[in-house]
C-alpha positions as CSV (number, residue, x, y, z in Angstrom):
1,X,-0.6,-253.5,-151.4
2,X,2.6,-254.0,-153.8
3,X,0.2,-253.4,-157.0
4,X,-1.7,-250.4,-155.6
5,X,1.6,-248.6,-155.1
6,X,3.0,-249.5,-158.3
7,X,0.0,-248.0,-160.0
8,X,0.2,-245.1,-157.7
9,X,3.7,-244.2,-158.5
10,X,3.2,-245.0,-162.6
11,X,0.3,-242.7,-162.4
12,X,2.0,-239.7,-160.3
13,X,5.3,-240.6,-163.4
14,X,2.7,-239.9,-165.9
15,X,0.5,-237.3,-164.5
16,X,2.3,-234.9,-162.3
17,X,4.4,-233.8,-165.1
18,X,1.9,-232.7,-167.3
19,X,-0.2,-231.2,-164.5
20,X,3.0,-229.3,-163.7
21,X,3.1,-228.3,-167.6
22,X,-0.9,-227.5,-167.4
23,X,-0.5,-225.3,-164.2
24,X,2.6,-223.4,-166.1
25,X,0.1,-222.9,-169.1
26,X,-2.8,-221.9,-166.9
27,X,-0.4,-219.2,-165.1
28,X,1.0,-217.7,-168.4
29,X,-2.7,-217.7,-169.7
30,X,-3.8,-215.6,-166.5
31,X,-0.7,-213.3,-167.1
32,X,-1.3,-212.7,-171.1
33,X,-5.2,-212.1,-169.7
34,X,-3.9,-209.5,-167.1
35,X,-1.7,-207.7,-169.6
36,X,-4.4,-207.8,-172.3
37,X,-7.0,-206.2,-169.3
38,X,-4.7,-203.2,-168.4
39,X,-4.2,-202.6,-171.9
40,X,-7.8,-202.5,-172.8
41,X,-8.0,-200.2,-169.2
42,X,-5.9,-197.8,-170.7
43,X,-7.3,-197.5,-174.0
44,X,-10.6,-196.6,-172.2
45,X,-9.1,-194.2,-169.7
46,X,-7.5,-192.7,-173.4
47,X,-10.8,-192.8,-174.9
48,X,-12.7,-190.9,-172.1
49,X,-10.2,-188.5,-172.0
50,X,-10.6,-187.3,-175.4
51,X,-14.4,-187.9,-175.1
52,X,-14.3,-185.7,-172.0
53,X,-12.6,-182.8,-174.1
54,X,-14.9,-182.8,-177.2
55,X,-17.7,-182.6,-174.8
56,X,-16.4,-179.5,-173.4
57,X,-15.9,-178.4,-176.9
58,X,-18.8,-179.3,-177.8
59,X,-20.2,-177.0,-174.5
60,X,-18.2,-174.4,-175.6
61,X,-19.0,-174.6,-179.2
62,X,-22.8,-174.0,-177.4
63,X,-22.9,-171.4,-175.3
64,X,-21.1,-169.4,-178.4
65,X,-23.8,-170.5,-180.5
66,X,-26.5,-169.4,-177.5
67,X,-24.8,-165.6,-177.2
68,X,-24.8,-164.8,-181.0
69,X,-28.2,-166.0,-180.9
70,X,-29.7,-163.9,-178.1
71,X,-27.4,-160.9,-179.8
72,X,-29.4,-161.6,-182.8
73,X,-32.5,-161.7,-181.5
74,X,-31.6,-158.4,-180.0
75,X,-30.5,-156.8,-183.0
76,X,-33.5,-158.0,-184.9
77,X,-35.9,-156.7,-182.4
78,X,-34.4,-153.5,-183.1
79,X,-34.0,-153.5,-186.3
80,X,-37.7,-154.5,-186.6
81,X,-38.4,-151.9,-184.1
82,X,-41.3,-154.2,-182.7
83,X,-41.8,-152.0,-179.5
84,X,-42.5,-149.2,-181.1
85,X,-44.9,-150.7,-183.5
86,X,-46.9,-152.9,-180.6
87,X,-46.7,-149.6,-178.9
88,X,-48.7,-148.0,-181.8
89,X,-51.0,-150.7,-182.3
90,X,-52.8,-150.8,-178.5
91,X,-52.6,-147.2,-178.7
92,X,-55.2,-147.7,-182.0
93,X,-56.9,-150.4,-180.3
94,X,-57.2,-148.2,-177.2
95,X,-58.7,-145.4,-179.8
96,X,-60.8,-147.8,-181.2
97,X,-62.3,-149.0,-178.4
98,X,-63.5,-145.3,-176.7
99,X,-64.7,-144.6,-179.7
């Protein structure tokens, strides 16, 4: 069994350093991985942030648009004075029609 432990102990020389320098490598690797992640978490937390407040502009920037709308729909009614006018129109219609 002389040979088998001689190859044992040459191959635990040869190997068990480098797997020690491999498992240092593979830990550093996770670590730069882990860094990399929380950076990429924080550029998205940045991102929704700023996404969050143009939507709300962008709400804002809506309901504006919605009231000057409805004020001009208002203001063109009356301007038109459409009531008034549909007013006088059934009332011909209404003549019409008796006669």
């Amino acid at each position: 069994m002389g040979a088998v432990e001689d190859v044992r102990k040459a191959l635990q020389d040869v190997l068990a350093p480098n797997l020690k320098a491999l498992q240092v490598e593979v830990k550093e690797g996770f670590a730069s991985v882990d860094k990399q992640l929380a950076a990429v978490k924080d550029g998205f937390a940045s991102v929704e942030k700023v996404a969050a407040i143009r939507h709300e502009l962008v709400l804002a920037e809506l309901r504006n648009a919605r009231v000057i709308a409805e004020s001009w729909h208002e203001a063109i009614l009356k301007a038109l004075d459409i009531d008034k006018r549909l007013e006088r129109v059934e009332a011909r219609q209404a003549q019409q029609a008796t006669a």
